[in-house]
N, C-alpha and C positions, 0 to 999 in steps of 0.2 A: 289703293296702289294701281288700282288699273285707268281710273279715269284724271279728265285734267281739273284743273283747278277750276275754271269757267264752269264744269258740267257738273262738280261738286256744287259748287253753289247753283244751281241750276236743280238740283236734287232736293236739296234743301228748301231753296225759294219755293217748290211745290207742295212738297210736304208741309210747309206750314201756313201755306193760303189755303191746300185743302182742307187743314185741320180747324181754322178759324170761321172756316166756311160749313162746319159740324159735318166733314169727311171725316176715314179714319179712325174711327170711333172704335177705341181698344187698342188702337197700334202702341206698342213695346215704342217707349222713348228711347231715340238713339242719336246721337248725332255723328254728322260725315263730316272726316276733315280730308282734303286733297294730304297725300303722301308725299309732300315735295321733294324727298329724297331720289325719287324714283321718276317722279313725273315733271321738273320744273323746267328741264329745256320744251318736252310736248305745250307745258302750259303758258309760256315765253312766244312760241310759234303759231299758237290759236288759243291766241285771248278772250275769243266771242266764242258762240252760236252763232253760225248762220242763218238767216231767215232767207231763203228765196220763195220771191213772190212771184209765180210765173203768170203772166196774165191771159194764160188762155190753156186748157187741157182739154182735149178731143183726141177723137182716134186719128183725124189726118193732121191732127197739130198739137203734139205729145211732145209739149213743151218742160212736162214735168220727167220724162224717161230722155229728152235728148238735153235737159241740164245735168241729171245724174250721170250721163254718159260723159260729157265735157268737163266734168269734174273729176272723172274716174282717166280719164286722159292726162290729166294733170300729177297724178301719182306720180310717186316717183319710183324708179325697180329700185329704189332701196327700201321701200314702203312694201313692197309689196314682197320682197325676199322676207323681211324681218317680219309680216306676218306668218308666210308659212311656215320659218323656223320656228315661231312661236306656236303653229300649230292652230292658228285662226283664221278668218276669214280677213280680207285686206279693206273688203267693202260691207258691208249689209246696207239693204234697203228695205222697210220696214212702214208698215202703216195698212190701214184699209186695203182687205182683199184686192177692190178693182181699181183702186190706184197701182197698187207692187203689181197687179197683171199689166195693165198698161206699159208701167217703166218696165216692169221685165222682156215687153214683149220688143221694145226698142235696143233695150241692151244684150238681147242675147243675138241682134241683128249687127253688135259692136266688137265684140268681143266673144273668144272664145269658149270660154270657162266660166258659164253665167249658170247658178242652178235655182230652181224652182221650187221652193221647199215648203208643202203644205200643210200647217198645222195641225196638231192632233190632241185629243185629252194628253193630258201629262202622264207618262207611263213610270214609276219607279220601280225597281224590282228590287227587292228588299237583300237580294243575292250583293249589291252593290255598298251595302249596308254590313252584311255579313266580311265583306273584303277589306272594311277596312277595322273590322271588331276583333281580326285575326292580325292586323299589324300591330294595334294597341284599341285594348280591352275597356280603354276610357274615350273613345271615339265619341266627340257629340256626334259630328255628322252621323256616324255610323247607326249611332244610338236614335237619330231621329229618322233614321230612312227606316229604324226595324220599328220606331214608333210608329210609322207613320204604315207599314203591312199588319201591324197587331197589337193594335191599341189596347195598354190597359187603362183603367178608369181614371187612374190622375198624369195622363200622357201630359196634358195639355199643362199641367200647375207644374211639371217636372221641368219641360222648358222653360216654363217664365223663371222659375226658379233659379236656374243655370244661368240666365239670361241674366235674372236683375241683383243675384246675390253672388254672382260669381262660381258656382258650385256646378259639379258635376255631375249632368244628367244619372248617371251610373248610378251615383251614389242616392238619388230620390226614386229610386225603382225595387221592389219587391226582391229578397233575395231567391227567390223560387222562378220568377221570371227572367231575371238578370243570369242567372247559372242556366237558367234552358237555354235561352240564346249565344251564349256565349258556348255551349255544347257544341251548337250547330257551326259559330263559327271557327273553333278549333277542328270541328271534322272537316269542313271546307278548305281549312289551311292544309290538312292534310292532303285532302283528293288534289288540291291545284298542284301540291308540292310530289305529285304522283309517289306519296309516302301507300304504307297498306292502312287501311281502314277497321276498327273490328265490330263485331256487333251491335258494341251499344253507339259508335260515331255514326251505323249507318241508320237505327231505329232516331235515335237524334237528328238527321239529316230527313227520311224520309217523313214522319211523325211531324216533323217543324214547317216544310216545306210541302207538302202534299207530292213531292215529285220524285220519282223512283233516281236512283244514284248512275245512272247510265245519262237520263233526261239532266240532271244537276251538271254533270261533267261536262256534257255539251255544253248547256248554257256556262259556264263557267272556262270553255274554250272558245267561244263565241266571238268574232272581230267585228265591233261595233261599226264600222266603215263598211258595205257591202255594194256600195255604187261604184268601184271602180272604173275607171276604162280600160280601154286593152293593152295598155300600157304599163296597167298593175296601179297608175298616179288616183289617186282619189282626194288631192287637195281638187278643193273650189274657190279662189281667190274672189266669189263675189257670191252672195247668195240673196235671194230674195225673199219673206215670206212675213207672215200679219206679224201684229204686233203682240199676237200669245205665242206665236210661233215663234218669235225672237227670244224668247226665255230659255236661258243658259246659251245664249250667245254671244260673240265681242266682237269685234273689229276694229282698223283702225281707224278708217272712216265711217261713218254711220247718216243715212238718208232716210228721215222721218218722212215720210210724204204723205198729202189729205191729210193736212194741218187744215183744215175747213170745219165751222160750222154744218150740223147736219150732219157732217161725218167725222171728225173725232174730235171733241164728243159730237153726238149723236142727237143731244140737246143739249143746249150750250144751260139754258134754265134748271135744267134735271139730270147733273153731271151724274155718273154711276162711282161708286169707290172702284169698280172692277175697271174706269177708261181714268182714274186717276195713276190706279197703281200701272197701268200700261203703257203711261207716260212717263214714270219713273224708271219703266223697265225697258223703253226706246230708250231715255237717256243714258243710261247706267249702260249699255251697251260699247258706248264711247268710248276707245282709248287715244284719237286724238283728235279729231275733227268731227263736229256733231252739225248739221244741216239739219232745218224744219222748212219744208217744202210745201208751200198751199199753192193756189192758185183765185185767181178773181173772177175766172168765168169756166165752169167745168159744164162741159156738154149744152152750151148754150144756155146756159142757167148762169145770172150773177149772183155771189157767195159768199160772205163772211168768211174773215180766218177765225180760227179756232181762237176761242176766247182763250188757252192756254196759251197763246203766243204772247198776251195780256198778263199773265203771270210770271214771262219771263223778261216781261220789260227790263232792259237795261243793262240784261247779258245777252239779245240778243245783236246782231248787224244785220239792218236791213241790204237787197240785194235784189233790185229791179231784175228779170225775166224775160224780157219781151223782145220780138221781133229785132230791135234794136241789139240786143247782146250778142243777139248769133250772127 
């Protein structure tokens, strides 16, 4: 439901070259179908993937950050209102650390509201787990974020399980484990719902959690947004960062950049499953226009495009770059 019809299939075309290509290996068979109910004028309006090929990236000739800008110009403030109602980003730009520096560093010379968002390990905090075990008590997600702070021994056969038989996580867990945690989450319903607490929600709360019932509450008061400006406004209508650092994020336009050989992948002969599924995770970002941006000569150096532009033969549109466009 989020993405268009072209990027559904675009999802899929990779997933199964990587697969026949012996990537993958163990992935849970799924298949994606585009939500046309929700998505068929987006997928009417950008029928491709764009390829732009810029023919040249340097620092005096950042042909790849002044296409992403002339593209970002072409928005429309309807695009760009109906992402911040929606509470996302309007743009993301995405790829190889010193390509997103590059573009970033042309477009926050464009535009006001350009930010810079540097990747980090994945942080889950199992509290977010517990939020949603106190709205209903059969939560997979909830059930897999508390899997994932305090694994028991068959964590991992509980999700395939759920996954491939339809069943719920809940119900393939230990009743001894399943009632702890669900302890901890009915005392956190309490503390958020500023109800009183009694001995045994708080021994359940700090015993579960290692953190005393003052430290819970704060975190549990916490406003995930803390880059405001002075304005109180903390939307960022365009954000920049790798392509691990784009996980759990959408937009509605989306700018793959260092679509090259040597740099993603990194060897085109020695693909990794880790710059496979990163590709699938630029894509999936898409909710209406998906762009893959290489170039043909990067710092003086002539360079292959990324052999994945090879995998998406045929959804995508080529789009000459050069001197000539601007």
């Amino acid at each position: 439901s989020r993405c268009t019809s072209v990027v559904v299939s675009a999802v899929n075309r990779v997933v199964q070259r990587a697969m026949a290509e012996g990537h993958l290996d163990g992935r849970i068979e799924k298949p994606f179908e585009c939500h046309l109910a929700s998505k068929d004028a987006d997928s009417e309006a950008y029928p491709t993937i764009i390829h732009a090929q810029c023919s040249v990236e340097r620092n005096n000739v950042p042909y790849i950050g002044r296409y992403v800008a002339d593209q970002i110009h072409q928005i429309s403030e309807e695009d760009f209102q109906s992402a911040r109602d929606d509470g996302h980003p309007a743009v993301l730009v995405i790829g190889p650390g010193h390509f997103v520096t590059g573009a970033h560093r042309v477009l926050e010379g464009e535009f006001d509201r350009v930010a810079m968002r540097k990747s980090a390990q994945p942080q889950v905090d199992v509290l977010d787990g517990y939020r949603r075990l106190a709205r209903d008590d059969r939560s997979r997600l909830g059930w897999r974020i508390v899997l994932i702070a305090d694994p028991p021994s068959n964590a991992g056969e509980a999700v395939r399980r759920a996954h491939q038989e339809g069943l719920e996580i809940s119900d393939q867990l230990a009743p001894e484990y399943r009632e702890r945690h669900l302890a901890i989450s009915r005392a956190l319903a309490k503390l958020s719902a500023g109800e009183p607490i009694d001995a045994n929600d708080e021994r359940a709360v700090t015993d579960g959690l290692g953190r005393s019932i003052d430290a819970v509450a704060e975190a549990l008061g916490f406003a995930e947004n803390v880059d405001a400006d002075e304005s109180g406004d903390d939307y960022v209508p365009i954000v920049c960062t790798t392509l691990v650092g784009a996980k759990g994020l959408s937009a509605h336009h989306v700018f793959i950049v260092g679509m090259n050989n040597g740099h993603f992948p990194q060897d085109p002969s020695d693909i990794s499953d880790s710059e496979v599924c990163c590709l699938l995770v630029g894509l999936s970002r898409t909710r209406k226009q998906c762009h893959l941006v290489s170039c043909r000569n990067y710092a003086g150096q002539w360079i292959d495009g990324s052999v994945f532009l090879e995998w998406l033969d045929g959804l995508t549109e080529l789009r000459v770059v050069d001197k000539a466009y601007f």
